[in-house]
Every structure is written in C-alpha cells, then in structure tokens.
C-alpha positions as CSV (number, residue, x, y, z in Angstrom):
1,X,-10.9,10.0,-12.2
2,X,-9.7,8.2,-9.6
3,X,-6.1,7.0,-8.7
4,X,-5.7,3.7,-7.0
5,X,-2.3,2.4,-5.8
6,X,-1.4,-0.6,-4.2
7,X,1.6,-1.6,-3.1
8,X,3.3,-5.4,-1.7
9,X,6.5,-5.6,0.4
10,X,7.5,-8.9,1.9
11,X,9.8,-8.2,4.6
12,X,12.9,-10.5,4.2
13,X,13.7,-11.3,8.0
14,X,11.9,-10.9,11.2
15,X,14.6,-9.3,12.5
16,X,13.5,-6.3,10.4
17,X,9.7,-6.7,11.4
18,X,9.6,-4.8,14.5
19,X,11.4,-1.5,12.7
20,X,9.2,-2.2,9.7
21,X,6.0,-2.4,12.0
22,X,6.5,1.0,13.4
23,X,7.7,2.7,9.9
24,X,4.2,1.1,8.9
25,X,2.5,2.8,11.8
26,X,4.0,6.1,11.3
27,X,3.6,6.5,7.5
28,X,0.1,5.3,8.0
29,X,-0.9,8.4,10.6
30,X,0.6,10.7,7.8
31,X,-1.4,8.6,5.0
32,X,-4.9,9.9,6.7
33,X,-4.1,13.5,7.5
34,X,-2.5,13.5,3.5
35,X,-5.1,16.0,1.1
36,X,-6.6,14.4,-1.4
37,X,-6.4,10.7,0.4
38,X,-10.0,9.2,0.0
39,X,-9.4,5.6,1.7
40,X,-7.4,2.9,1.7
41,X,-6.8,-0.6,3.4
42,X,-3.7,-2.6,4.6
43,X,-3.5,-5.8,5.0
44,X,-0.9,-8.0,6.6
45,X,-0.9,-11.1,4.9
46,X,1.0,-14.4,5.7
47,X,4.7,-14.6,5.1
48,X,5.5,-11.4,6.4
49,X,3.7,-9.8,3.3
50,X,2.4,-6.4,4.1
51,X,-0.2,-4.9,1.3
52,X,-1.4,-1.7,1.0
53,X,-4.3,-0.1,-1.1
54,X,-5.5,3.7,-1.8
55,X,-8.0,5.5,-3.5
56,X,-6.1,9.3,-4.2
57,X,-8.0,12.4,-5.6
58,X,-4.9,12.6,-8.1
59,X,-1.3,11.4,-9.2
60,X,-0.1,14.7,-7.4
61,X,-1.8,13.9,-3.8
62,X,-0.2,10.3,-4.1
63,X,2.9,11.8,-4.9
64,X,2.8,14.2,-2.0
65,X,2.4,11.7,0.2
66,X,5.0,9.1,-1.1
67,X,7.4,12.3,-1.3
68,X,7.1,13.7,2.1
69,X,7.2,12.6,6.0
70,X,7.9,9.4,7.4
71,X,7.2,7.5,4.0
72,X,9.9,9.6,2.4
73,X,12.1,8.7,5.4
74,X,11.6,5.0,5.4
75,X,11.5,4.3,1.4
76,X,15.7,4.1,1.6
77,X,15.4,1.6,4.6
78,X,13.1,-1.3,2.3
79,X,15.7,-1.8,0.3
80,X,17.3,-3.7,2.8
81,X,14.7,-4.7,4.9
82,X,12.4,-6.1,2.0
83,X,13.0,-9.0,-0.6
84,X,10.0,-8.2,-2.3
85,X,8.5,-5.1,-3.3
86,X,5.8,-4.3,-6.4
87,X,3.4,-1.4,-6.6
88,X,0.7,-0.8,-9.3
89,X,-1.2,2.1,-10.0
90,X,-4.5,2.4,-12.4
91,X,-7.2,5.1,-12.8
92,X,-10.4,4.5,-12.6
93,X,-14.3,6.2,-12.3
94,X,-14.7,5.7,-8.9
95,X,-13.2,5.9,-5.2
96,X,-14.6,2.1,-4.4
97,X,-11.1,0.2,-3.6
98,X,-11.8,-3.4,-5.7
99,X,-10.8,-6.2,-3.6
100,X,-7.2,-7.6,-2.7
101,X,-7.8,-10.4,-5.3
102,X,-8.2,-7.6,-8.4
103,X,-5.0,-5.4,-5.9
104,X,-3.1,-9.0,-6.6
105,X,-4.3,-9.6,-10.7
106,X,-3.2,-6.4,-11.8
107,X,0.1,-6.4,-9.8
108,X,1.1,-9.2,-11.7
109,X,-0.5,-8.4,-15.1
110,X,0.8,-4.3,-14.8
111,X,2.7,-3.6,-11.4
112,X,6.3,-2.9,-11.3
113,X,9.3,-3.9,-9.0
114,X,11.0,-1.6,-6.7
115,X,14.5,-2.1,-6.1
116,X,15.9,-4.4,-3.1
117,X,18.8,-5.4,-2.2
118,X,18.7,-8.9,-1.0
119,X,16.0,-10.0,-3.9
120,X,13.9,-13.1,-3.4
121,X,13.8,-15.8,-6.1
122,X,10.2,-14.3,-6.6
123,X,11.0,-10.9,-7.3
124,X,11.9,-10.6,-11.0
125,X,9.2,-13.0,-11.7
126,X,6.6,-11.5,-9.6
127,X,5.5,-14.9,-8.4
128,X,3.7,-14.9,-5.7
129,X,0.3,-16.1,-3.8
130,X,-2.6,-14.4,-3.6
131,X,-3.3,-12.0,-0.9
132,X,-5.1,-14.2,1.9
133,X,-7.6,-11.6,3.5
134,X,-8.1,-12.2,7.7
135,X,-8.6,-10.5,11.1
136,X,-5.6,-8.2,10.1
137,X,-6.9,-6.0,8.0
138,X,-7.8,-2.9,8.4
139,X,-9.8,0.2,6.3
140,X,-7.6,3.8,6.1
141,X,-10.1,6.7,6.9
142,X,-9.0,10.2,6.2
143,X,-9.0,11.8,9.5
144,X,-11.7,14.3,10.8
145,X,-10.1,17.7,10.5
146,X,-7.6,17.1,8.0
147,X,-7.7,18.1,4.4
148,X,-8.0,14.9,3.3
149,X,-11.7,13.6,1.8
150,X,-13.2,10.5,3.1
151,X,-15.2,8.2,0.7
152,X,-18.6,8.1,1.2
153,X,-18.8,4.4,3.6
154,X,-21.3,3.7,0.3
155,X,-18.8,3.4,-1.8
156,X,-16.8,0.8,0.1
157,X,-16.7,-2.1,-0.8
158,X,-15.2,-5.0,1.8
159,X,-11.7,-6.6,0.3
C-alpha cells in the first residue's frame, strides 16, 4: 500500500518567508532524488500557507527523507518561523495523490499538530480554510537517475 503524507505550515511573518522559501527549495531537490518517493505536489496557498503532498513507497522512505538532509536541518527552524503546522498521513491502494480538498478533510478529521512556538489562535483548533488551488502549484517528479520511482503520469490525478 501506499503512503500519502501531507503536510500545512503557515509561516507567521514575512520576515521569515524568504529563509522559509529557500529551506522549501532545498528540501524539495532532496524530496525527488529520496528512494521510494513516487510524486508529490506543493502548493502555496494564500496567507502565507505552504502545503505539501506525497505518495511514498513506505513509512520507512518517508521517514528517511523527513530524517535526513536539508529537511532534517530546517524542521528545528519552523518552530519559530511557523504559527501553524499539521501533517496527516493515511495508507492507501494506490500512488494517485487525491486532491488538496480530500489533503484539507482529512487534516482536520485525522492530522495532527506539530509543535510552534508563537501558535496562532487556529492551531489547537485546526481551523482553517480550505486550500485555494492557483498558478502556484506545482507536481514533484522523482528525478531521472535517482532511486526514486515516478508514478506512472496515469495515475495522476490534477489537485
């Protein structure tokens, strides 16, 4: 089966957005050369909201991923740059990543909250909008060469 993960940080200060930005850019390059990474999408959503989905082989390639490079690095640096931050994980048959609307049900239904230091109003409540899906978006391939296994474009469906 299938691991899907998605993840919601709302960075609490533009001041932070430019050294958010490029941790974002950075953990993303290691997200596509990660083995057992089969796609994902991220989506930067109004309100300085950054999503994140990804279809994993297994528990154990998310975790290596999440554990290692520049996402290990920058994990310690949300807590104060964030005022928001839930993350949901569910199994499931398939690679196809479900839309940002089912991303944004289950979140509130089953996702968790990660610690922050500076917490919103929102964040123990998990009250927020639903992800509003424009030009900046973007699909995660696994990249040519790397261990990592691409989904079949077939099994994509737009979120």
């Amino acid at each position: 089966m299938t691991l899907i993960s998605a993840t919601r940080l709302r960075v609490r200060s533009l001041l932070y957005l430019p050294q958010f930005s490029w941790a974002n850019v950075l953990s993303a390059r290691q997200l596509t050369h990660t083995p057992g990474f089969l796609g994902g999408k991220l989506l930067i959503d109004r309100y300085r909201n950054f999503w994140t989905m990804t279809a994993w082989e297994d528990e154990a390639a998310m975790r290596s991923f999440r554990n290692g490079g520049a996402h290990r690095k920058v994990m310690p640096k949300l807590l104060q740059w964030c005022d928001e931050a839930t993350l949901v994980h569910w199994h499931q048959e398939t690679p196809t990543l479900p839309d940002w609307l089912e991303a944004h049900r289950r979140m509130i239904s089953e996702g968790r909250l990660s610690k922050v230091n500076h917490p919103s109003p929102n964040q123990a409540t998990k009250h927020f909008p639903e992800p509003r899906v424009g030009r900046l978006s973007r699909d995660l391939r696994p990249t040519p060469g790397s261990d990592a296994k691409a989904v079949h474009p077939d099994q994509r469906r737009a979120g």
